[in-house]
BAFI-3210 file (N, C-alpha, C; in Angstrom, 3 decimals, decimal comma, padded with zeros to 6 digits):
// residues 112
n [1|2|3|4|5|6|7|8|9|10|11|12|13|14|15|16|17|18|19|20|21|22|23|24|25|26|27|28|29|30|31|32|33|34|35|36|37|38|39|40|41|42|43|44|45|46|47|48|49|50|51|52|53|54|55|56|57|58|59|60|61|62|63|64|65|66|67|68|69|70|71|72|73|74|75|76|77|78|79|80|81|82|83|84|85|86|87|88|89|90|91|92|93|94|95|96|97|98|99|100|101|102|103|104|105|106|107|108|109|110|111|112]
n.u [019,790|022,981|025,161|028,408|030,489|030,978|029,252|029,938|031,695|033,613|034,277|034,621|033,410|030,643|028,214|025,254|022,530|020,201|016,767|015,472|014,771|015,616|013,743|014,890|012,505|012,812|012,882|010,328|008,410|007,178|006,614|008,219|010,785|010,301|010,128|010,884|010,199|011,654|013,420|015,166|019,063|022,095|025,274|027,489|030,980|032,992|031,761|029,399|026,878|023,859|022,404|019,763|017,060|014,792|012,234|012,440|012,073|010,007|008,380|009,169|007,897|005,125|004,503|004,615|002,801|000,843|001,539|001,243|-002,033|-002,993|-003,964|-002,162|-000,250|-001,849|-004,102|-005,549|-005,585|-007,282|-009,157|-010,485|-011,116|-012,840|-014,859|-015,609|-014,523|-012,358|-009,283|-008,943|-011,271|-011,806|-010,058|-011,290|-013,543|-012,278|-011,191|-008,494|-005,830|-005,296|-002,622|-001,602|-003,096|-002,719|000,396|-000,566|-001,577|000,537|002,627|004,594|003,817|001,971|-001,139|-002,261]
n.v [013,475|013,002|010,609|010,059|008,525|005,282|002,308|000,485|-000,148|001,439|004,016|007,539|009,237|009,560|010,071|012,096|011,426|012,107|011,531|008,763|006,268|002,932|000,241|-003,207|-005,823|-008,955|-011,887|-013,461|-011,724|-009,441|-008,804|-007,372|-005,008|-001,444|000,931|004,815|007,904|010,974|010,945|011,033|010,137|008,555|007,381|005,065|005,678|004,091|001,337|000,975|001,086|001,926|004,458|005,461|007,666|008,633|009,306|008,054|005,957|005,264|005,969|003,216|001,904|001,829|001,516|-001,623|-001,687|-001,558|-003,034|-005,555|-005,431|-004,197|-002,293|000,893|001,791|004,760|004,825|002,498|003,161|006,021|004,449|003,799|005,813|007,453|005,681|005,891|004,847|003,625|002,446|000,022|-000,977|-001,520|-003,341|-005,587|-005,983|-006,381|-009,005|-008,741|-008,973|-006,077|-005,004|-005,886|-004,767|-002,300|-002,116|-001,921|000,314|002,029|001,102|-001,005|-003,726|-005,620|-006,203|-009,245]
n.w [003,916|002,652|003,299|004,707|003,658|001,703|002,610|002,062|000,603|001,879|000,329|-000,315|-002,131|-002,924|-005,557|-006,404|-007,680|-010,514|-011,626|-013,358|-011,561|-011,395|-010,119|-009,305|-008,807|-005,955|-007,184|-008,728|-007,708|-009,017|-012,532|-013,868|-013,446|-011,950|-012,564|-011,424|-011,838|-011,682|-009,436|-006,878|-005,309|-003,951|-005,417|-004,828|-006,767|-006,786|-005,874|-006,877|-005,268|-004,340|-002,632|-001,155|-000,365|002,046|000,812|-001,429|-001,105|000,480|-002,039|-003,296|-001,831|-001,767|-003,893|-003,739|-002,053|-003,738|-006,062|-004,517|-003,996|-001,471|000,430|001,467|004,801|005,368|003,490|005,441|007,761|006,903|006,212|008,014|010,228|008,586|009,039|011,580|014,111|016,433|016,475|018,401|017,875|015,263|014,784|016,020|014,966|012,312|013,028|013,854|015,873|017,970|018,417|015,865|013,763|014,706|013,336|011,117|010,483|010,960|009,150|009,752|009,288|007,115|005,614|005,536]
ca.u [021,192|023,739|026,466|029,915|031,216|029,418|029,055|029,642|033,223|034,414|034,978|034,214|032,774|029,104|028,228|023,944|022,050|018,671|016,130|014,524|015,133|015,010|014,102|014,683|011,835|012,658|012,220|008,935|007,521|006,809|006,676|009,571|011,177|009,339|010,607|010,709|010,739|011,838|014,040|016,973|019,431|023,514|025,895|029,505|031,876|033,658|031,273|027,995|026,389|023,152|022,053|018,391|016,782|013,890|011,323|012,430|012,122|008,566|007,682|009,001|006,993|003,685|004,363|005,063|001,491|000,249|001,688|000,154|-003,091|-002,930|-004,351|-001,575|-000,667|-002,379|-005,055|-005,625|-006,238|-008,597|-011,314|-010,656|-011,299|-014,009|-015,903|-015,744|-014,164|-010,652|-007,966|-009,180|-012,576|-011,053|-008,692|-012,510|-014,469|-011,579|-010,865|-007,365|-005,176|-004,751|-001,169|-001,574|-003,695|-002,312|001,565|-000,826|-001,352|002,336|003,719|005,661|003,739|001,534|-002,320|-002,397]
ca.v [013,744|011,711|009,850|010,740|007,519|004,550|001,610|-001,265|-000,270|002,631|005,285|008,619|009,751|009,241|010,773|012,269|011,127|012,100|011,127|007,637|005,504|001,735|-001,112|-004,755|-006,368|-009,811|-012,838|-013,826|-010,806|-008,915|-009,678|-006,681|-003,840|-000,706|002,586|006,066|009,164|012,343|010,596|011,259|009,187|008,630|005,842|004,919|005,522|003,048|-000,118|000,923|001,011|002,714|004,575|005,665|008,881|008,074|009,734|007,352|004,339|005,114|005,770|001,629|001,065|002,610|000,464|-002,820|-002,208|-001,378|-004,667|-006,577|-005,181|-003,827|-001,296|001,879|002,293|005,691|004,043|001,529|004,463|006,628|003,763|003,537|006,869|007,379|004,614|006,539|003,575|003,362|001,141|-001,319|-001,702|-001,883|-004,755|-006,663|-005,789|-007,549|-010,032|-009,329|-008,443|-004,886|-004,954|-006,223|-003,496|-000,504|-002,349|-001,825|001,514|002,152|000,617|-001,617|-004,494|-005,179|-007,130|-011,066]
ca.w [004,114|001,922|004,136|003,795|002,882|001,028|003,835|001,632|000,438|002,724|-000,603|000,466|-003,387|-003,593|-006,505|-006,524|-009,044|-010,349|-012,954|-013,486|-010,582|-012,028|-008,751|-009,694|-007,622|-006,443|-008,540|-008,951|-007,215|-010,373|-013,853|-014,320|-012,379|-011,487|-013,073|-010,442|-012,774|-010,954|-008,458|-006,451|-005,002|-004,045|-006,041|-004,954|-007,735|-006,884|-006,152|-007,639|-004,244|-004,161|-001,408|-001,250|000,634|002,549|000,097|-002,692|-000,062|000,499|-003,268|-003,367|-000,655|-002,069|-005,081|-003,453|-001,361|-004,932|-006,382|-004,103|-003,955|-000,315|001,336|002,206|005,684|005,059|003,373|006,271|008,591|006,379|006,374|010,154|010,350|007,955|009,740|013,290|014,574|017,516|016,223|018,827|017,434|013,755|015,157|017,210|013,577|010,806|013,454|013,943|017,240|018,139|017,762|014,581|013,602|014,478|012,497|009,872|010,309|011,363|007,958|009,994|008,845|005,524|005,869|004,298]
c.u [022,004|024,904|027,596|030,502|030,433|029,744|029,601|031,573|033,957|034,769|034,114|034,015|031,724|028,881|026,466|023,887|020,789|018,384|015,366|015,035|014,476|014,962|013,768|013,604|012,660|012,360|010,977|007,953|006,604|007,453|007,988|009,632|010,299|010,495|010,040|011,094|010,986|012,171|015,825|017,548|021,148|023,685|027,229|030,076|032,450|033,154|030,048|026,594|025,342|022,766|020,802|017,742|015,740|012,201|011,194|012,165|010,432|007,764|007,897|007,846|005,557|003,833|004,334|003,643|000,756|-000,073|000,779|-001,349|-003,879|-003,265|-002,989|-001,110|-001,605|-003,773|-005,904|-006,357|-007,206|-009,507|-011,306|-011,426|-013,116|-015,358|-016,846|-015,438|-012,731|-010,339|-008,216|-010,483|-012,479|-010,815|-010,036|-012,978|-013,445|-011,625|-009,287|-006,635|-004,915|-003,398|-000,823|-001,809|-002,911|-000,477|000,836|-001,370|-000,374|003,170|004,745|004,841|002,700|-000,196|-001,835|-003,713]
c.v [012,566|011,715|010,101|009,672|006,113|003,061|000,281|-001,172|000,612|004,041|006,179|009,399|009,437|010,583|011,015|012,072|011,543|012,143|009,867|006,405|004,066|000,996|-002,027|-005,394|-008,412|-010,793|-013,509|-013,236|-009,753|-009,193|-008,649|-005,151|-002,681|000,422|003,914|007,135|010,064|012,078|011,353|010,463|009,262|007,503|006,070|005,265|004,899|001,635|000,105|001,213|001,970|003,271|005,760|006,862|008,185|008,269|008,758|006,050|004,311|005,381|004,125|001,059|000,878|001,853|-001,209|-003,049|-002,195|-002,807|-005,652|-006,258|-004,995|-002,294|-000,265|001,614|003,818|005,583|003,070|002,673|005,186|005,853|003,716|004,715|007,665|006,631|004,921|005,217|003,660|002,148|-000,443|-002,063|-001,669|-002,995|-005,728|-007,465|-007,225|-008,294|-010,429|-008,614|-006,481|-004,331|-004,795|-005,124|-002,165|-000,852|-001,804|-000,382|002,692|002,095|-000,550|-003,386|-004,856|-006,541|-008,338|-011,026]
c.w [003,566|003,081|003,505|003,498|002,307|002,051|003,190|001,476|001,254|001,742|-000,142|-001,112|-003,837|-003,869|-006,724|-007,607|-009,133|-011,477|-012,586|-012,562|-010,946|-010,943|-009,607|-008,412|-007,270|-007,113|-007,750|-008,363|-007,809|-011,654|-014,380|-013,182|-012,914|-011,858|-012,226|-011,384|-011,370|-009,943|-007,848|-005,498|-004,973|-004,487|-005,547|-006,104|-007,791|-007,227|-006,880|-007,066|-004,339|-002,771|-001,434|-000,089|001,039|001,650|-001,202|-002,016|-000,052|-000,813|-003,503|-002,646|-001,175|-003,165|-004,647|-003,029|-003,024|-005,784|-005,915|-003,809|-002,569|-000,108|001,814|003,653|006,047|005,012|004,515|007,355|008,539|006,640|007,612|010,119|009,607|008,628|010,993|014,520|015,422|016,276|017,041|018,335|016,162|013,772|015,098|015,523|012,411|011,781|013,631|015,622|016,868|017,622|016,239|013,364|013,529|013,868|011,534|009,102|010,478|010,170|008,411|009,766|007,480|005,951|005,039|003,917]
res [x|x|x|x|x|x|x|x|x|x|x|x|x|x|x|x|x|x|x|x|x|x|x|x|x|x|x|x|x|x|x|x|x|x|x|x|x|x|x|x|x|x|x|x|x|x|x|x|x|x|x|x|x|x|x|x|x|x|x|x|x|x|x|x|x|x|x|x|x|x|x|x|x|x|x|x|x|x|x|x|x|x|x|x|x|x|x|x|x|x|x|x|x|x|x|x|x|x|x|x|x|x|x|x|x|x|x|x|x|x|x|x]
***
């Protein structure tokens, strides 16, 4: 659902866009930005302001674990799963906290 006005400036004309969705990664995070074919997405008309659906948020995402050479949250789960293994005896096995663990099958945090 696109927002009725764009948050950064208050204009009430975001304009859909779709096609090749270009992300600048930060600096020195990749050697150059990451091209999204077959995207969609709202822009202010006024400031420029992008504003991102949640489907195009998690194609970044899935590239960023990519980048760094990380495991999915998805991914992270399957070998759990595959293994015949709980989340707590995943956590005992790598050697990391429970908590920790199941962020990492949540998405809400990323393995080191």
């Amino acid at each position: 659902m696109t927002p009725a006005h764009c948050a950064i400036c208050g204009n009430d004309e975001l304009i859909e866009k779709h096609g090749t969705f270009e992300f600048a990664w930060p600096p020195g995070f990749a050697p150059a930005a990451s091209r999204f074919a077959d995207a969609t997405w709202s822009e202010c008309r006024r400031c420029k302001e992008q504003v991102l659906p949640p489907a195009l948020i998690a194609r970044i995402e899935a590239e960023r674990y990519r980048l760094e050479g990380l495991l999915s949250p998805t991914e992270v789960c399957e070998a759990r799963i595959r293994v015949g293994l709980s989340q707590l005896e995943m956590a005992r096995l790598l050697g990391v906290g429970d908590k920790t663990y199941t962020r990492w099958e949540l998405g809400l945090s990323a393995q080191t």
